[in-house]
Backbone as a chain_set.jsonl record, in Angstrom:
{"seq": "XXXXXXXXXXXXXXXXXXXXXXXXXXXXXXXXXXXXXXXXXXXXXXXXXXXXXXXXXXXXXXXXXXXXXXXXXXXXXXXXXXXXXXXXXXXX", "coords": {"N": [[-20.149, -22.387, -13.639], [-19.408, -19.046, -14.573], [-16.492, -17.479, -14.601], [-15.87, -14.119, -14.519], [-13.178, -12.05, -15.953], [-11.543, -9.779, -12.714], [-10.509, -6.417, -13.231], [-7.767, -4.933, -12.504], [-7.402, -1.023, -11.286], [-4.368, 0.318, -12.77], [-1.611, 2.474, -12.027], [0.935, 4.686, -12.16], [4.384, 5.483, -10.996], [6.559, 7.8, -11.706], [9.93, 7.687, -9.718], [12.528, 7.954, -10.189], [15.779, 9.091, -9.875], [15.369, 10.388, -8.09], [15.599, 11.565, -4.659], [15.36, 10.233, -1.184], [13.249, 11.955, 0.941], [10.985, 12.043, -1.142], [10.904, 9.827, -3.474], [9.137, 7.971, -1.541], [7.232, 10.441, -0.818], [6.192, 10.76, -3.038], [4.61, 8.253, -4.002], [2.939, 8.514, -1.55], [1.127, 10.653, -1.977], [-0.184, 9.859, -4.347], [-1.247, 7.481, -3.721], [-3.449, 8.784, -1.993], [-5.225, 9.807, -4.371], [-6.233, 7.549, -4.988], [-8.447, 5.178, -5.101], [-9.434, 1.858, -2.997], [-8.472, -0.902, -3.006], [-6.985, -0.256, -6.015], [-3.836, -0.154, -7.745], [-0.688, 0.754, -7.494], [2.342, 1.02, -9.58], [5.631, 1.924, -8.954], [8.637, 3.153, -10.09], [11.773, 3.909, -8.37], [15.184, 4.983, -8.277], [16.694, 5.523, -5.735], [18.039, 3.984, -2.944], [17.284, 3.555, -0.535], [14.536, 3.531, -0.33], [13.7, 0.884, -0.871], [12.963, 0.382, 1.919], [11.792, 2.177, 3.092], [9.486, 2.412, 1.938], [8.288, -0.45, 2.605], [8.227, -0.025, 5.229], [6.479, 2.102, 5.373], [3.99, 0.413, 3.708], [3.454, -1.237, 5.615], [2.75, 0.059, 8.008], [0.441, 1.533, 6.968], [-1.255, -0.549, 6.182], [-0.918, -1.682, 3.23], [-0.656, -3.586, 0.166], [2.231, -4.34, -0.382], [4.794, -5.378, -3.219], [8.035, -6.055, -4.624], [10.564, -5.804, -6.676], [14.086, -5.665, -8.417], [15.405, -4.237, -11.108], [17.647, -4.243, -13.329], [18.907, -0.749, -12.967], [16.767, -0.045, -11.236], [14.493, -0.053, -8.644], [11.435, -1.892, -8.331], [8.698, -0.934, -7.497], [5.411, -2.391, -6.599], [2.135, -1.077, -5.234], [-0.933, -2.162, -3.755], [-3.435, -0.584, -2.892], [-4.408, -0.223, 0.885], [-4.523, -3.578, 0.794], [-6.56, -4.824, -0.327], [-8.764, -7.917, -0.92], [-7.059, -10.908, -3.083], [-9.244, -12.004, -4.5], [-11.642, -11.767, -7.128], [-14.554, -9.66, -7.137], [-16.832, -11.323, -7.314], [-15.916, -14.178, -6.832], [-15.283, -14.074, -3.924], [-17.744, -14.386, -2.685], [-19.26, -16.689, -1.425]], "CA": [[-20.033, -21.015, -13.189], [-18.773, -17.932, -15.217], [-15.825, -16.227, -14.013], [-15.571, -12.6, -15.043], [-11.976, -11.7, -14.797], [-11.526, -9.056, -12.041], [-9.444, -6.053, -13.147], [-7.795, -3.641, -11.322], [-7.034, 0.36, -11.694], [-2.756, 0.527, -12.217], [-1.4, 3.859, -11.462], [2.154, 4.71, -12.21], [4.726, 6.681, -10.411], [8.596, 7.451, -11.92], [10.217, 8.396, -9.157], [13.694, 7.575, -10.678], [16.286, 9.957, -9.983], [14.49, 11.613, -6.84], [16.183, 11.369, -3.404], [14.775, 10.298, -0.08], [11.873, 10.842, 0.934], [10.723, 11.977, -2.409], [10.188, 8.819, -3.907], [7.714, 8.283, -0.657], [6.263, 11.102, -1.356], [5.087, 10.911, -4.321], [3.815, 7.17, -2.945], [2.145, 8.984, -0.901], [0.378, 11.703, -2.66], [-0.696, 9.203, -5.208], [-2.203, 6.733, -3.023], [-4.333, 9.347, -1.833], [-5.972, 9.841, -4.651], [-6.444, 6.172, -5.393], [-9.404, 4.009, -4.287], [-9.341, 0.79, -2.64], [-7.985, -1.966, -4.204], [-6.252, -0.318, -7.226], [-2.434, -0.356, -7.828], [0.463, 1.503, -8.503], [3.863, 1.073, -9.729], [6.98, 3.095, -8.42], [9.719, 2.925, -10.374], [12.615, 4.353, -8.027], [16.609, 4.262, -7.917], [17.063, 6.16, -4.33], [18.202, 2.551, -2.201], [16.677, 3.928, 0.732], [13.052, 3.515, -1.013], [13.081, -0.424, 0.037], [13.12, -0.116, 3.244], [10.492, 3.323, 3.667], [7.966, 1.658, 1.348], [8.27, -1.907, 3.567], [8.092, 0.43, 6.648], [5.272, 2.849, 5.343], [3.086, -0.023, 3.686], [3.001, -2.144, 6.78], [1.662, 0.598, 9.042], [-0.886, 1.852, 6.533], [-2.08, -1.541, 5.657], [-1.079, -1.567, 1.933], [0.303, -5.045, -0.172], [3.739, -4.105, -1.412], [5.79, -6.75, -3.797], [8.94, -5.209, -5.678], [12.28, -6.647, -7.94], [15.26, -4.656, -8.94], [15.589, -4.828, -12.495], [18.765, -3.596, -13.721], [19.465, 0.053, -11.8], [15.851, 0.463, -10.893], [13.778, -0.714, -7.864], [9.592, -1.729, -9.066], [7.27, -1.779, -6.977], [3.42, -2.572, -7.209], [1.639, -1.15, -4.307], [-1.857, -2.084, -3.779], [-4.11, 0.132, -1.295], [-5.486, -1.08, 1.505], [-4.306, -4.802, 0.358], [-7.699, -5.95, -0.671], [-8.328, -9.332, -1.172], [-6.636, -11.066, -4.153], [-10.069, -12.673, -5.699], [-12.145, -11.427, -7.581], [-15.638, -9.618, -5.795], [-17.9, -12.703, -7.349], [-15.574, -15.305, -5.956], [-15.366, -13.322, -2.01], [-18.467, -14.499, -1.749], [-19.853, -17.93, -1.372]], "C": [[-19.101, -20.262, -14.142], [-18.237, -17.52, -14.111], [-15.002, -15.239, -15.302], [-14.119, -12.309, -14.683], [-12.344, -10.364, -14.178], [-10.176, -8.1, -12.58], [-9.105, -5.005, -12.355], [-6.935, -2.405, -11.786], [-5.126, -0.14, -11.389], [-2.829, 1.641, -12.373], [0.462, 3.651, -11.863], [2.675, 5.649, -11.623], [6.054, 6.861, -11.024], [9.156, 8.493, -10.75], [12.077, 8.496, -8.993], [14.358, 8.955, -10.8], [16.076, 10.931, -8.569], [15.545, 10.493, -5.767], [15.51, 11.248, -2.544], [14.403, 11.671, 0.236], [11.255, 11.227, -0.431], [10.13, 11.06, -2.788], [8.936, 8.479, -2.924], [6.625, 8.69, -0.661], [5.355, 11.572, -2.055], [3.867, 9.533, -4.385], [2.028, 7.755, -2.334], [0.885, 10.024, -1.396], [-0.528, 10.648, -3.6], [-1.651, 8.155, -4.409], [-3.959, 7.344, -2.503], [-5.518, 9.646, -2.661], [-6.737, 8.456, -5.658], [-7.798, 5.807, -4.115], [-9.185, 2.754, -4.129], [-9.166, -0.254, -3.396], [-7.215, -1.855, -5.723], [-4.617, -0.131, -6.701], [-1.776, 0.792, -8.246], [1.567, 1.135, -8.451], [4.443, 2.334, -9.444], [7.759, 2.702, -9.284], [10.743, 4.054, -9.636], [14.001, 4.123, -7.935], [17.559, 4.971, -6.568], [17.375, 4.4, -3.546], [17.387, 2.741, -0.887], [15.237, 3.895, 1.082], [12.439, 2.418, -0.671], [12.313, -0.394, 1.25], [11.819, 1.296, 3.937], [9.656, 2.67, 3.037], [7.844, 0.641, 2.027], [7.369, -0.748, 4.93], [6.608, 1.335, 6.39], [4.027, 1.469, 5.179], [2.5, -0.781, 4.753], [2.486, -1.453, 7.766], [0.3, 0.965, 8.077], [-1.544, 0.344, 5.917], [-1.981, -2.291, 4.259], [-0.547, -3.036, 1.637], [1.277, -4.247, -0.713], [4.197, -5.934, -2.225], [6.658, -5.772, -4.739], [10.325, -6.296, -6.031], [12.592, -5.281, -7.943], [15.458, -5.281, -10.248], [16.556, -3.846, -13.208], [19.363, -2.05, -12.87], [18.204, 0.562, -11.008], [14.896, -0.798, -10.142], [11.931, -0.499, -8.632], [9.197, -2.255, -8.369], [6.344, -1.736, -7.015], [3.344, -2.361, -5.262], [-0.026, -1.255, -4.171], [-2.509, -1.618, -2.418], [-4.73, -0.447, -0.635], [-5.505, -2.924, 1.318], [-5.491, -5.472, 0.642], [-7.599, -7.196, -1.247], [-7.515, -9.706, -2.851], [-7.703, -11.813, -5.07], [-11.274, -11.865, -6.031], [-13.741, -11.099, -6.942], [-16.649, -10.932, -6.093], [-17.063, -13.858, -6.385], [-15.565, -15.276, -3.995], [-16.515, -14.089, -1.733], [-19.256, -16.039, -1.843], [-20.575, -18.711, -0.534]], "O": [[-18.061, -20.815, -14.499], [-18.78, -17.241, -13.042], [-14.218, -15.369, -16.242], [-13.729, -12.281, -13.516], [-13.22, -9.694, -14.724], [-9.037, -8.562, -12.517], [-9.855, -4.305, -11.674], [-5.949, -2.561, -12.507], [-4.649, -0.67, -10.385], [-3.868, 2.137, -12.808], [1.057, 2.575, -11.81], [2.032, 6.687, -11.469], [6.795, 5.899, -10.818], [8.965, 9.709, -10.743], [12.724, 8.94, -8.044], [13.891, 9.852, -11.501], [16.637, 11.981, -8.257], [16.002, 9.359, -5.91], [14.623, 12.1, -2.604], [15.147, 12.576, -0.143], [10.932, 10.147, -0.925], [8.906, 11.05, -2.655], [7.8, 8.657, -3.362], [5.518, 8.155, -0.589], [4.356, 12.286, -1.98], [2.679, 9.646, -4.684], [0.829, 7.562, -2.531], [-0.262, 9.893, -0.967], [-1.743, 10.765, -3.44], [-2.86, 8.178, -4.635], [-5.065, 6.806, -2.553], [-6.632, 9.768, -2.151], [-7.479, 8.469, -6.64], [-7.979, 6.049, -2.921], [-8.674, 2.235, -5.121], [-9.773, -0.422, -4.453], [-6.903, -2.804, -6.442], [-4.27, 0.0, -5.527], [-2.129, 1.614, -9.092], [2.027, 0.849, -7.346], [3.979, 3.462, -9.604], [7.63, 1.482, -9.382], [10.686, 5.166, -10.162], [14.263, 3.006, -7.491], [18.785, 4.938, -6.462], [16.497, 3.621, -3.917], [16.893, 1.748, -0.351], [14.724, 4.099, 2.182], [11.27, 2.362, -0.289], [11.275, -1.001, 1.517], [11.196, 1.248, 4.998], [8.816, 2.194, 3.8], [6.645, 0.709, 2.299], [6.206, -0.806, 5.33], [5.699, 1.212, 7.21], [3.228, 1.295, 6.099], [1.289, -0.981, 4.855], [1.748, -2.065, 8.538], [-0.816, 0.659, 8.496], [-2.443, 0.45, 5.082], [-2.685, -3.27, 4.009], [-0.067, -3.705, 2.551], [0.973, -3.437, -1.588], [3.978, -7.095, -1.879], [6.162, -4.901, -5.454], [10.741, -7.338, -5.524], [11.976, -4.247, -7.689], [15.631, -6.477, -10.486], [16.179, -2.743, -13.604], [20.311, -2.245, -12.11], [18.372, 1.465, -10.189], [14.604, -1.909, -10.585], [11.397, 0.47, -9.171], [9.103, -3.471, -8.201], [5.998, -0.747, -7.662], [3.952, -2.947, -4.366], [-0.536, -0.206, -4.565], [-2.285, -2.027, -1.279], [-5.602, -1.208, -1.055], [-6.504, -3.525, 1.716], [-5.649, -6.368, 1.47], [-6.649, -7.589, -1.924], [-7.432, -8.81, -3.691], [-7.362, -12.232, -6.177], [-11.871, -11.304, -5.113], [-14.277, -12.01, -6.311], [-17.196, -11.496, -5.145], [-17.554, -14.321, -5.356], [-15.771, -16.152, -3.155], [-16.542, -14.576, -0.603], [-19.986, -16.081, -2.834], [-20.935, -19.833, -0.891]]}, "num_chains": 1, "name": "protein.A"}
């Protein structure tokens, strides 16, 4: 069997420097015009950004995963947290 890798749309956001909810917001706005299954990075340094992105992605459904890497929080949010394999492998 051939596997095709699967890639997926990233999206970036800098929301470095912005104050609650801000960083969110721009989250937010951006997601919107994202389709299912692609990604975006945040880069934010508001501290308050953990804990609304945790709290937003888990009601709307989304995968979050983020690090702090020196004064800046990164996170990858994927919409809708579609599966992680590729659409040939889903199906068997």
């Amino acid at each position: 069997m051939v596997v095709i890798p699967f890639e997926v749309s990233r999206h970036e956001v800098d929301a470095q420097g912005l104050s609650c909810p801000m960083p969110l917001l721009k989250l937010k706005q951006q997601i919107h015009r994202m389709a299912d299954g692609e990604e975006v990075v945040v880069l934010a340094t508001d501290g308050g950004s953990v804990r609304d992105f945790e709290a937003y992605c888990k009601q709307a459904g989304h995968t979050l995963s983020y690090e702090y890497r020196g004064d800046c929080h990164v996170f990858v949010v994927r919409k809708h947290g579609l599966a992680e394999t590729a659409p040939d492998e889903q199906v068997r």
